[in-house]
Each structure stands twice: as structure tokens, then as C-alpha cells.
C-alpha positions in Angstrom: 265.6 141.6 137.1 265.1 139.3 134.0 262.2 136.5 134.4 265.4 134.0 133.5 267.1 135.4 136.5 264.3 134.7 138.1 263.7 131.5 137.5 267.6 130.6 138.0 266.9 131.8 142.1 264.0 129.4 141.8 266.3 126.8 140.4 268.5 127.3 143.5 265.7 126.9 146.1 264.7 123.8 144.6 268.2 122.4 145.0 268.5 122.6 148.9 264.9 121.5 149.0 264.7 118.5 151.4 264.0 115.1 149.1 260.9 114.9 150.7 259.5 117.9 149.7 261.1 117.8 146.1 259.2 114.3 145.6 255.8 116.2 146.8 256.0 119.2 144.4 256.4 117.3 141.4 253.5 115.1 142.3 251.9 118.0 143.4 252.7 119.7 140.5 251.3 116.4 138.3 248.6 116.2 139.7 247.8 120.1 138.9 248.5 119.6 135.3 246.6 116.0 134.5 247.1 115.0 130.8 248.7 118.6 130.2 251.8 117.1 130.4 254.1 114.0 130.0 257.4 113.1 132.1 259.0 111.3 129.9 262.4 109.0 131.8 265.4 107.3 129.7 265.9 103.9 130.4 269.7 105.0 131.5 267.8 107.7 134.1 268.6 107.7 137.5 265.9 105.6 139.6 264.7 108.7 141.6 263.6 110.7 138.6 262.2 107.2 136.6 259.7 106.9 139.5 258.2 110.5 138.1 257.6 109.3 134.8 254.7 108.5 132.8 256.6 106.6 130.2 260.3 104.8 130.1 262.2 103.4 126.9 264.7 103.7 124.7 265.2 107.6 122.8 263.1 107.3 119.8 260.8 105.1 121.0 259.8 108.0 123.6 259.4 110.6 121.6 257.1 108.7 119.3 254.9 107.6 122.3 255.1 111.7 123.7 254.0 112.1 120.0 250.9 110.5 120.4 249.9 111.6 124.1 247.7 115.1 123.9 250.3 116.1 126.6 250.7 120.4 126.1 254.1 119.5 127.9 256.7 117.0 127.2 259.7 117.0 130.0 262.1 114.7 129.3 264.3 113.7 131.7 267.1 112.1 129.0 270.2 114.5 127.4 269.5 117.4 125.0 269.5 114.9 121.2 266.6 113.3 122.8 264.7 116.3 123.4 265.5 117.6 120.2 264.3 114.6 118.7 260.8 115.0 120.7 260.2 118.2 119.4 261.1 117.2 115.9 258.6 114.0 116.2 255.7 116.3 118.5 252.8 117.9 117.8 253.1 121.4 116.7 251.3 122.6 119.8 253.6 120.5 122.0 256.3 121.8 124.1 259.7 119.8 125.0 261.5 120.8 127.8 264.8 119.2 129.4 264.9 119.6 133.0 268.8 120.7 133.2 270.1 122.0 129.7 273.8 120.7 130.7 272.7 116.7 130.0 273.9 116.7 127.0 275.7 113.3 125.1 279.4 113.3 125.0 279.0 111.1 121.6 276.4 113.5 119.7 279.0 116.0 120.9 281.7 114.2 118.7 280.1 115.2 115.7 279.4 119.0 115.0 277.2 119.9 111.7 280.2 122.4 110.8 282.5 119.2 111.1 280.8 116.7 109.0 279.7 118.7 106.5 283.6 120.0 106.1 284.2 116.1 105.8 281.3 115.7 103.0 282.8 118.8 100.9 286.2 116.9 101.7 284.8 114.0 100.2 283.7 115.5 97.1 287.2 117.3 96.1 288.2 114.0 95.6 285.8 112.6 93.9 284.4 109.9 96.5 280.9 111.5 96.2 281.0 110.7 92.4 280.3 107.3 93.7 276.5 106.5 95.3 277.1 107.7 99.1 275.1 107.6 101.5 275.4 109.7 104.9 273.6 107.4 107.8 273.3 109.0 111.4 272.8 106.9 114.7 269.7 108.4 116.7 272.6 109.8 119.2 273.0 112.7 117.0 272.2 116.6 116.5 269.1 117.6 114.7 270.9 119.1 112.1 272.7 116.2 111.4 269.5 114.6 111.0 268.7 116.8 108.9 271.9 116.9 107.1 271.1 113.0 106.1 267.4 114.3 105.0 269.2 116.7 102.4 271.7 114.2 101.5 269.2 110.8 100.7 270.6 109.5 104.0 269.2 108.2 107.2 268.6 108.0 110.9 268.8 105.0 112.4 268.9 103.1 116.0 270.6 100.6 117.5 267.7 98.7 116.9 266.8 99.0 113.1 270.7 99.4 112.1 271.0 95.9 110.5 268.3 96.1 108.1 268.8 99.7 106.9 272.2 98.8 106.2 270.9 95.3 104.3 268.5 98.2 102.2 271.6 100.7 101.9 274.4 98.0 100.5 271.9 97.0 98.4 271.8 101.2 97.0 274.8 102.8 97.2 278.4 102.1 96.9 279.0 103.4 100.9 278.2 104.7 103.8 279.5 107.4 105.9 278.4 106.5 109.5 278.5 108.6 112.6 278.4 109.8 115.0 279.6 106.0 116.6 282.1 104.1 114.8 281.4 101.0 116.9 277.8 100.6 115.9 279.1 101.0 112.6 282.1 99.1 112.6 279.9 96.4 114.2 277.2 96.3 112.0 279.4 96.4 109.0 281.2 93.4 110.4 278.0 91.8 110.4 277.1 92.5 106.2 280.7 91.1 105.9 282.4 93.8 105.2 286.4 93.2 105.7 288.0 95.8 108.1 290.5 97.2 105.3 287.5 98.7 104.0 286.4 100.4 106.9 288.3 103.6 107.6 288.1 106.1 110.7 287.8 109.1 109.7 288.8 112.3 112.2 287.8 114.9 111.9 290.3 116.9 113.0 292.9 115.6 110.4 293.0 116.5 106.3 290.9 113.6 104.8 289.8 112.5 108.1 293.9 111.3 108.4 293.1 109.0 105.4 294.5 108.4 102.0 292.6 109.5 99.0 292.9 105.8 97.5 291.5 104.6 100.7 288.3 106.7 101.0 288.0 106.2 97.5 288.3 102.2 98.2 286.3 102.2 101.1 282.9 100.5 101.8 282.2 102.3 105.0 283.1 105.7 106.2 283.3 105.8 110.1 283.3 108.9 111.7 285.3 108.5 115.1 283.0 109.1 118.3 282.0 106.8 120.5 279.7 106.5 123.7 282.2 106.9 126.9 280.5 104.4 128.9 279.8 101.7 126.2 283.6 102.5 125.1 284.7 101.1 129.0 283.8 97.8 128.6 287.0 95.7 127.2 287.7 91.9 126.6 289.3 91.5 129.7 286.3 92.4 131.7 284.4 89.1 129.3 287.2 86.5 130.4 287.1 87.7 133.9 283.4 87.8 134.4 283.6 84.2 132.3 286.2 82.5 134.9 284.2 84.0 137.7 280.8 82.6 137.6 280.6 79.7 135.3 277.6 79.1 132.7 277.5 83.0 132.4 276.1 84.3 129.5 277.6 87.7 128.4 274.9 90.1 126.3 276.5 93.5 125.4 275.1 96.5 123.6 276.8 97.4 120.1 278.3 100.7 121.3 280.7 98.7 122.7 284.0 97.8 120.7 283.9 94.9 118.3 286.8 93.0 120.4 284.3 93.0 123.0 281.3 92.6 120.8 283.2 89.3 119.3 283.7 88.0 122.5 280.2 87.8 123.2 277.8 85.7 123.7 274.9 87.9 122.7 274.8 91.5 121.1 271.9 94.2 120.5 270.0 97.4 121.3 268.6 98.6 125.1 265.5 96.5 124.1 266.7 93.7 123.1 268.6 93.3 126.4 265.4 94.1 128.4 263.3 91.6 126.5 266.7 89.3 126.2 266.3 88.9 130.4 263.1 89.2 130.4 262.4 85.3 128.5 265.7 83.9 129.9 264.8 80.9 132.3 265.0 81.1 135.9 268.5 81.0 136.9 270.1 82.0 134.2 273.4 84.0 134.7 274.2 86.9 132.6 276.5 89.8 132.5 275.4 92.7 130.7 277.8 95.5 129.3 275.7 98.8 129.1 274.6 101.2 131.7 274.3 100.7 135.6 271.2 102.0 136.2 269.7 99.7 133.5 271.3 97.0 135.0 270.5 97.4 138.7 266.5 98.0 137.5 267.1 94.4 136.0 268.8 93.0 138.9 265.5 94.4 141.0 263.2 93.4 138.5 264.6 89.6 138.0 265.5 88.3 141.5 265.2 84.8 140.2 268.3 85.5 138.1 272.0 86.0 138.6 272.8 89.9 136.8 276.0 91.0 136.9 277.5 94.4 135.7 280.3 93.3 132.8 282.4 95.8 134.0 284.0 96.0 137.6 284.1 99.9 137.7 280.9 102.0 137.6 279.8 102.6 134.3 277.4 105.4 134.3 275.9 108.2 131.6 277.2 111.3 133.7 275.4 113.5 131.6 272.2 111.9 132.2 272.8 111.7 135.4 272.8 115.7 136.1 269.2 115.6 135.4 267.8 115.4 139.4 264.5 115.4 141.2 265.6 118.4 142.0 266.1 119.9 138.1 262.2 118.1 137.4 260.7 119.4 140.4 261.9 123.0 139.5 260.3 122.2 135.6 257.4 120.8 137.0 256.5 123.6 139.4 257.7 126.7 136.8 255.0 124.6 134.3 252.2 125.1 136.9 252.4 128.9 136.7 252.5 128.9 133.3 256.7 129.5 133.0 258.3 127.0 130.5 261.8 126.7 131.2 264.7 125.0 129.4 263.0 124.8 126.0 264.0 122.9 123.4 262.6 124.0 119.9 264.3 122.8 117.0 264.1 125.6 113.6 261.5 124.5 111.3 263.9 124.1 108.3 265.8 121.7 110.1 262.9 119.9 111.5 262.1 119.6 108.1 264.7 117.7 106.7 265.3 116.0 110.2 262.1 114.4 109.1 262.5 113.1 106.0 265.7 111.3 107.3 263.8 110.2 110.1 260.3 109.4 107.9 263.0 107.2 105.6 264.1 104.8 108.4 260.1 104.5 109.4 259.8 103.3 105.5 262.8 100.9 105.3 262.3 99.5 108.5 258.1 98.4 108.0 259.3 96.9 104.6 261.1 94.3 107.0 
């Protein structure tokens, strides 16, 4: 018998484990590797895994702090672009492992490397790369997409740093291709003033992305169509609702969501910038916040002395991210205290490579601001 089968009958023991027990091997299991390791917990992570971890936040900003820990071990309970983006920004000694390889991101999913580079070779038939193009990729991407942007004098960005790496890009280059998200984009386009009849969607399951050559050619931005399926469930109708519901409500959304609902709002920005949005809002103050429920329950428990509401009446949760259990860390936990690493994610050092220059490009732009 293999040591993966092996490990997979582990897995299964773990999942009938009573909760109780679970919760005591991973501390158990914590406490027998000290500063050997790093649980690392998405801000969209289930509240029964975040009590495990070391360090919460948005993607990139954990794998930057895992970065600088002297952790052997970096488990992170978040989807498979995020671990990939940990062992890219690690140590070399450092080891990433995701606690249940099927959290993966239905956007990053949207956008294979085979597919967009297809689109760029697409694009240059025609001539649109004999203009100054530049390839951006949201953080919710594949490493070798990153990397892709690193060969191609693109970037990575975040939700965070998108508006000023497009103010340095429009400055460069005649366009940008965007993806994997085309509301980000289409967002922070609309934002730089550029009219929608220069945006098109490209798909890429369609010849020319089902565009016309005089409209790539005409185009300012280049929008590849994914999206995130919980940001995408949030819809203007849920902002008048929530708006003739409690009055004085103040509606803060993340720009994943659609520009008709992004328009509608009264505030728009990253996972941060809603935290810290809350966070200095006066007592009393009513808000409804369009992102993901578990964010917005922790915010609910954390700010009693204001009024939180979900945007959105139905639950809108990552279900990906949400396959990561106690269960699923206890097993990594416990495998990592006999020595077994499980689930590893190691990215090729080629594409780490040029995943790093993309990456090392935003880190640039961004500290000129």
C-alpha cells in the first residue's frame, strides 16, 4: 500500500472524529511544532478553522506575512491560488500546504494559461499587439498567469493597489488586457474614465474573444470574462431593498461585484478597506456590506454597537473555501507532526520566476504612490 493511500485512510479517520477531539489534535499538534509552522486563515474562512490560525487577512497580504515568519510549514487554510502565491512569495526552505486540494477558486478557474495565451497570439494576428499592451492579472489567478504577465511587462495586482497601477499603466501603454475578473476591471476602468464602448469582453471560448477586429483594435481595455460567483450575486435590487428597509443605511460593496451595483453604492473597495471602513464608522452607524458571509458575521460579532447587515438576502458564501474543515487542518496538522507533508503546493521554479517579476512590479508601482 502507497504512503498516499495511506494517508487518504488517515484523512477518513479524521473526518468522523468527534469536533472535540479534532480541535484538540490540531492544538496538540501546534503545540508540538512551535514556530515550525504557520496556520495561515482567509478572511472569507469558516470561523472554526479561523480560530486555528496564527494570522488572518486578505491573500497576498498573507503570504507576505508567512514570508517573513521562520515557519518550516505554511498551511493555509484559503483555495489553491493562494497557496500557490505563498510558495512563490516563501522562503526557499518553506513548505505550503493546503489542507483539502479541492478549495480551489471558481474565478482563477475561468482563466486557463492555455486559454489566454491562445487570446494573446489571437491578438497579435491582428495586429492589436503592435500597439503598447499590457497583460494585468488580479491576485485571484494561476501562477502561471502570473507569470505569463512577468514575461509579457504586465502585472499582478489586488483589489487593493488596482487604481494606482492602472493610473501608472494608462500613463504606458495604449491597453490593458485584464483578467481573470472583468468587474474589477470594468470598475476600475470606469473610474480612469474610460467610456464602456471601449471596454470589450472577451470569451474565450469564441474567435476574437466574440469581438470584431476594429473593436479590439479600438479598445482601451481588454476584459477577459470571469467573475467571482459570490461577489457576482449581489444585484441593484438587493441596494433599493436593503435602502427602503432600514433608513440612513450606508451600502459598502467590494469591486467584484457588478458596476450596476457598484454605481449604486454608497462606498466601494477591497476586503480591507471594508474592515477598516467599519472599523472607524461611529457608533450606530448602519451599513450593508456586499461580500462574503463569513466576513460579515465576524463584523457583526466584532461591532455590536453597529447595525451590519448582509446586502444580499440569500447566503452568499465562497463554497470552495468552505471545503477546507477542522477536519481537513487537523489531518495536515497531525500528518506534519510525524514528519508526512501532505497536499503540497510547489510551484516550478521557472514559473516562480517570472511569477515574481510580475509580482516584484506591482511592489514597485505601488511604493511610488
Amino acid at each position: 500500500m502507497s504512503a498516499v493511500l495511506e494517508q487518504v485512510r488517515a484523512l477518513e479517520e479524521f473526518l468522523v472524529m468527534e469536533d472535540a477531539s479534532v480541535v484538540e489534535t490540531i492544538e496538540a499538534a501546534r503545540e508540538a511544532l512551535g514556530k515550525r509552522v504557520v496556520i495561515l486563515g482567509h478572511h472569507y474562512q469558516r470561523d472554526d478553522v479561523i480560530r486555528h490560525a496564527d494570522l488572518t487577512g486578505d491573500s497576498y497580504q498573507l503570504s507576505v506575512m508567512a514570508s517573513q515568519t521562520e515557519a518550516d510549514y505554511i498551511v493555509f487554510c484559503g483555495v489553491h491560488f493562494m497557496a500557490e502565491s505563498a510558495d512563490i512569495l516563501g522562503k526557499p526552505h518553506q513548505r505550503v500546504i493546503l489542507p483539502d486540494l479541492g478549495a480551489g477558486c471558481s474565478m482563477a478557474d475561468m482563466a486557463s494559461i492555455e486559454q489566454v495565451e491562445d487570446a494573446w497570439e489571437q491578438l497579435r494576428e491582428i495586429g492589436v499587439l503592435e500597439q503598447k499592451v499590457a497583460p494585468i492579472t488580479y491576485m485571484n489567478s494561476t501562477a502561471a498567469i502570473k507569470a505569463f504577465c512577468g514575461r509579457n511587462g504586465g502585472v499582478v495586482c489586488t483589489s487593493s493597489n488596482a487604481i494606482p497601477l492602472f493610473d501608472e499603466y494608462l500613463k504606458q501603454y495604449d491597453k490593458m488586457f485584464f483578467f481573470p475578473d472583468q468587474h474589477l476591471g470594468r470598475n476600475t476602468g470606469s473610474k480612469f474614465g474610460i467610456p464602456l464602448d471601449k471596454m470589450v469582453l472577451w470569451n474565450p471560448h469564441e474567435e476574437l474573444g466574440g469581438n470584431t477586429e476594429e473593436d479590439l483594435l479600438n479598445s482601451k481595455l481588454i476584459l477577459w470574462r470571469g467573475h467571482c460567483s459570490v461577489h457576482g450575486r449581489f444585484k441593484p435590487w438587493h441596494v433599493e431593498k436593503i435602502r427602503k428597509e432600514v433608513p440612513g443605511v450606508k451600502v459598502l460593496v467590494h469591486p467584484e461585484c457588478m458596476k450596476e451595483v457598484v454605481d449604486i453604492s454608497d462606498l466601494d473597495g477591497s476586503t480591507s478597506f471594508i474592515i477598516k471602513t467599519v472599523e472607524n464608522s461611529p457608533a450606530g452607524s448602519k451599513w450593508a456590506i456586499g461580500t462574503e458571509v463569513n466576513l460579515v458575521n465576524r463584523l457583526q460579532q466584532r461591532f455590536p454597537d453597529k447595525e451590519i447587515h448582509l446586502l444580499a438576502p440569500d447566503l452568499c458564501m465562497c463554497a470552495t473555501m468552505y471545503r477546507i474543515a477542522p477536519q481537513n487542518l487537523a489531518w495536515a496538522m497531525a500528518n506534519l507532526t510525524e514528519g508526512v507533508v501532505v497536499n503540497e503546493i510547489k510551484v516550478d521554479e521557472e514559473t516562480k520566476h517570472y511569477a515574481n517579476i510580475a509580482l516584484e512590479r506591482m511592489i514597485a508601482m505601488t511604493e511610488k504612490k
